[in-house]
C-alpha positions as CSV (number, residue, x, y, z in Angstrom):
1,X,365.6,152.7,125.4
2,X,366.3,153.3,121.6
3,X,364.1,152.3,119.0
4,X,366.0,150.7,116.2
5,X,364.8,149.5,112.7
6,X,360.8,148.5,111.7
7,X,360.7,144.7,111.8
8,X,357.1,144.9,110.8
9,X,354.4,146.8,109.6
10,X,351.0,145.3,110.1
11,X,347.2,147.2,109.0
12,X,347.0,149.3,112.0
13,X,350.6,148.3,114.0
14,X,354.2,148.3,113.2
15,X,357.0,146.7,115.5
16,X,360.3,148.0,115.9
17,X,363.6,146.9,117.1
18,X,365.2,148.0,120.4
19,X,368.7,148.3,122.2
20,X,367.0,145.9,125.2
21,X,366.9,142.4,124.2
22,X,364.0,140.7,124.4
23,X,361.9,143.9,124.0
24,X,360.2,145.6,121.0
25,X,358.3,148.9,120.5
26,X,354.7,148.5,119.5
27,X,353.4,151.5,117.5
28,X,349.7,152.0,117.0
29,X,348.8,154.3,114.2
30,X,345.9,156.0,112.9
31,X,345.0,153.8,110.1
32,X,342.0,151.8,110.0
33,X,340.7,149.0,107.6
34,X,338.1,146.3,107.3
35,X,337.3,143.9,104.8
36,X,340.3,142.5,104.6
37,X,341.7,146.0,103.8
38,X,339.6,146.8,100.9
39,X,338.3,149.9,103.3
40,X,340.7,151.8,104.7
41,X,340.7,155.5,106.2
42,X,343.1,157.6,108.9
43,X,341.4,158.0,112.4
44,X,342.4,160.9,114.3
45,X,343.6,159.5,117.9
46,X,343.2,156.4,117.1
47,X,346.5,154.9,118.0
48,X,346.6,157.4,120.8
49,X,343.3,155.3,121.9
50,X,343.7,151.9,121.3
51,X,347.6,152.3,122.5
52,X,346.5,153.4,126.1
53,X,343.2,151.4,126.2
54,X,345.4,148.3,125.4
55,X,347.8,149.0,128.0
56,X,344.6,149.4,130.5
57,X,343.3,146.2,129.6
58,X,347.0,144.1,129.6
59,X,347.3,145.5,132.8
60,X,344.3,144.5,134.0
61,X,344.9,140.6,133.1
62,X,348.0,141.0,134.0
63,X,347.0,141.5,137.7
64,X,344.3,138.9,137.1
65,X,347.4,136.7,136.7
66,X,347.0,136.2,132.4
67,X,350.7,136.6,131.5
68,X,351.0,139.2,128.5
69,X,353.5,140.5,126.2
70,X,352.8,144.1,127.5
71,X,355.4,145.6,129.5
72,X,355.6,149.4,129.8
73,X,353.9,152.6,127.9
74,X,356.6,154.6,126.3
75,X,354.3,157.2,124.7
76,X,351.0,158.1,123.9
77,X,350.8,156.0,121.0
78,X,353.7,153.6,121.7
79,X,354.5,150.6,124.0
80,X,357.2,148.4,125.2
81,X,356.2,144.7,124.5
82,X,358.5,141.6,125.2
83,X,359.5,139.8,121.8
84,X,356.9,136.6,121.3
85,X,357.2,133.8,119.0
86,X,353.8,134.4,117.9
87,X,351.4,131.1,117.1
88,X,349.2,131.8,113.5
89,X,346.4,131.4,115.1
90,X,343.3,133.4,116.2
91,X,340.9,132.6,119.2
92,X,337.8,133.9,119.2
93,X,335.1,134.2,122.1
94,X,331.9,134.5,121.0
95,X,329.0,135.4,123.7
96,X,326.5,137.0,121.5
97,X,326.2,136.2,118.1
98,X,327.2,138.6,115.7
99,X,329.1,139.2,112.5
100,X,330.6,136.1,111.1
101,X,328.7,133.7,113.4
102,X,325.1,135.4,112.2
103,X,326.1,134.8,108.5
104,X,327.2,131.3,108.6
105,X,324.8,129.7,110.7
106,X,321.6,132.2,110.3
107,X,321.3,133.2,114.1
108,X,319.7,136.3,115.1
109,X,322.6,139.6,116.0
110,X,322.3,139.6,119.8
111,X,321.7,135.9,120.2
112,X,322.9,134.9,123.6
113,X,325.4,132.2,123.7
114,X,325.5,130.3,127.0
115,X,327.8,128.8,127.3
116,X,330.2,130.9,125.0
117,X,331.5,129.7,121.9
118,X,335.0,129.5,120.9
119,X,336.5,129.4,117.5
120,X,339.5,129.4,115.7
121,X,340.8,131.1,113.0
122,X,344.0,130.4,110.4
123,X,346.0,134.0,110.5
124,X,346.3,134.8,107.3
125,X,345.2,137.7,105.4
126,X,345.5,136.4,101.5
127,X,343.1,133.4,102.9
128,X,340.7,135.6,104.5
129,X,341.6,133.9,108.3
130,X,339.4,131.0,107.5
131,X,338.3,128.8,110.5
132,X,340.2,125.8,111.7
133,X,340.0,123.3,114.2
134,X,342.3,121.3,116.4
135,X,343.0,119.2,113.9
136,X,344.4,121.8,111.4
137,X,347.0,123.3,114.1
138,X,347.8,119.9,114.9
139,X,348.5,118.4,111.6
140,X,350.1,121.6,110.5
141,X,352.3,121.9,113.1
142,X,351.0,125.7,114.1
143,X,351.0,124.5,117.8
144,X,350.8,121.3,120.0
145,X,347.5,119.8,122.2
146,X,349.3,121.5,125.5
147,X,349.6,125.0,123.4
148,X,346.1,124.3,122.2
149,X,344.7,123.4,125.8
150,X,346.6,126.9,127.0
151,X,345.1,129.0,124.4
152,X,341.5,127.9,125.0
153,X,342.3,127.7,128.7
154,X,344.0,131.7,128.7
155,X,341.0,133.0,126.2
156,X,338.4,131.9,128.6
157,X,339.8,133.4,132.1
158,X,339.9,136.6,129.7
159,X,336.3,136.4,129.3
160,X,335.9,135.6,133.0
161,X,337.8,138.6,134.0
162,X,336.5,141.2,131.0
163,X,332.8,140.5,131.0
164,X,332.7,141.5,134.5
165,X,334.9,144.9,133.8
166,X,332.7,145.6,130.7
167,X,329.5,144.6,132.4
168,X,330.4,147.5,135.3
169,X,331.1,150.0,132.7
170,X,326.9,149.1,131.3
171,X,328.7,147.2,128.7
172,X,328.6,143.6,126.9
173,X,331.6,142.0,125.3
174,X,330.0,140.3,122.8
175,X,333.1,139.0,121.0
176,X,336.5,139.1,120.9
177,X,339.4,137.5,119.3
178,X,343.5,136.8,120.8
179,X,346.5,135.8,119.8
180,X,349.1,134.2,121.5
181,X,353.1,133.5,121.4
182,X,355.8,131.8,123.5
183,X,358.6,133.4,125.7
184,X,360.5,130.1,125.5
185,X,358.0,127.5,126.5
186,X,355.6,130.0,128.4
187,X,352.4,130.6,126.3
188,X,351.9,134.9,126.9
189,X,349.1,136.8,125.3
190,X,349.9,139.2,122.4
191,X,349.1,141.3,120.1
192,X,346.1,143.8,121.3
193,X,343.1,144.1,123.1
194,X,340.9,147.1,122.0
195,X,337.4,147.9,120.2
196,X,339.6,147.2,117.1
197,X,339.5,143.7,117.6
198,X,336.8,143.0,120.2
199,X,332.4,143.8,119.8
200,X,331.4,146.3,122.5
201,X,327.7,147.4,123.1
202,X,325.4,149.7,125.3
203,X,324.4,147.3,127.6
204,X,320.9,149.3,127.6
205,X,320.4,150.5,124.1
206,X,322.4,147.4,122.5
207,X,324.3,150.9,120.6
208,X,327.9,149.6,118.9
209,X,330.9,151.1,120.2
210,X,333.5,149.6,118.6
211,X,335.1,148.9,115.0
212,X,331.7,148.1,113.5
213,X,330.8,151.8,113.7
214,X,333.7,152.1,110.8
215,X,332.8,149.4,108.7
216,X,329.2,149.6,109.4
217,X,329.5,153.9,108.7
218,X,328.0,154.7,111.4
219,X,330.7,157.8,112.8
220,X,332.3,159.1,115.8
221,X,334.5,155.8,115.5
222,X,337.3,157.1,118.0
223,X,334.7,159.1,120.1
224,X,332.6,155.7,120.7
225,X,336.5,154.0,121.9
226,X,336.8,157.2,124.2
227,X,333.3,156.4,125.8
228,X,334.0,152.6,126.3
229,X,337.3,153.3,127.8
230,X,335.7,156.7,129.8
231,X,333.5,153.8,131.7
232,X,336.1,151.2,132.5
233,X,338.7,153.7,134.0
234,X,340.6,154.9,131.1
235,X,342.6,158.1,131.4
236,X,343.8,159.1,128.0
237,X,346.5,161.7,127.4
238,X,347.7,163.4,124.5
C-alpha cells in the first residue's frame, strides 16, 4: 500500500490518500491541544501511543461485534482505516460527571451517573462543538431518526463493552465521546478511541490518566496513556 497526498490535517490527526480504494492512512502525531487549540505543545510518543492504543481498543469492539473504520496497523504511529462519510456529530457518554457537565449544571466531579448520560455535540471547532439535540441533526439534515437511533444504540454497547475492560485494568471510564460515518448505508465507528478523547481514572485513588493531565498541567501526560494501556493489555512498540 502507497500513501498518496494529505486529504486532511486535523489538531492531532492527518488523513492521507492511498492506492487501495476505499482505504486511507490515519497518522497520529505528537501534537497536543486543548481549549479549542489556544494550548498547544509536542508530546513525545504520543502518536506512537494513542495510534497502537486505538488499534487495541477498535479491535476490541470490533470482536464485540461494533463495526469500525479500523482495519490494519501500518506503523507505529500509522493505521489503515476504511474511507467514512463521516456524520458532524459528537456522542458523548457521560458516567461520572466531570468537565463540561460539572460547569453547566453545578454537580460535584465524580458524581455517579446511573443511568449514564448521553449528549450530543455540533462538530465544529469555530462554534466551540456546542450541544445539540435530536432535533438539530434532524432539522439540519446532519443525519436521520434511524442514524440517530444507531448512534445512541452503537455508543452505548461501547460503554457496555469498555467499562468492563477499564474496570479490570482498576480503572473508570468516566466519559467519553464518538464519532460516526457511513460505508454506504452501514453506520461504522470512526475517528479514535484514546485518553485523548475519553476521562480515565485510578479506580482507587480517583488519580487522572488521561488528556486532563495536559490541560489540567499536571505532567507525565504520555507516561499516564502508557499506564492505562500497560493494564488493559497494551503492548507498545517503537
Amino acid at each position: 500500500m502507497n500513501k498518496n497526498t494529505l486529504l486532511y490535517a486535523g489538531k492531532a490527526k492527518s488523513v492521507y490518500t492511498t492506492d487501495e480504494d476505499g482505504l486511507l492512512v490515519m497518522e497520529f502525531r505528537d501534537d497536543t491541544s486543548a481549549f479549542d487549540g489556544k494550548k498547544k505543545e509536542a508530546l513525545a510518543r504520543k502518536g506512537l501511543v494513542n495510534n497502537q492504543f486505538n488499534a487495541f481498543i477498535m479491535e476490541k469492539l470490533a470482536a464485540a461485534g461494533i463495526p469500525t473504520h479500523f482495519v490494519k496497523l501500518l506503523s507505529p504511529h500509522e493505521s489503515v482505516v476504511k474511507s467514512l462519510t463521516m456524520l458532524p456529530v459528537e456522542c458523548v457518554v457521560r458516567n461520572r460527571a466531570a468537565g463540561s457537565l460539572v460547569r453547566r449544571l453545578g454537580l460535584a466531579e465524580g458524581q455517579e451517573l446511573n443511568p449514564p448520560v448521553f449528549e450530543f455535540f455540533y462538530k465544529n471547532d469555530a462554534l466551540g462543538d456546542p450541544m445539540i439535540n435530536d432535533a438539530h441533526i434532524i432539522s439540519f439534515g446532519w443525519a436521520t431518526e434511524e442514524q440517530i437511533a444507531g448512534m445512541k444504540a452503537l455508543t452505548l454497547a461501547v460503554n457496555q463493552v469498555l467499562t468492563k475492560l477499564f474496570d479490570e485494568g482498576n480503572l473508570i471510564l468516566v466519559d467519553y465521546k464518538l464519532e460516526f460515518g457511513l460505508v454506504g448505508d452501514q453506520l461504522v465507528l470512526g475517528d479514535e478511541f484514546s485518553p485523548d478523547g475519553c476521562r480515565l481514572w485510578d479506580k482507587t485513588t480517583l488519580e487522572k490518566l488521561d488528556k486532563d493531565r495536559f490541560r489540567q498541567d499536571l505532567g507525565n501526560v504520555i507516561e499516564a496513556y502508557e499506564e492505562v494501556g500497560r493494564r488493559i493489555g497494551v503492548t507498545f512498540t517503537a
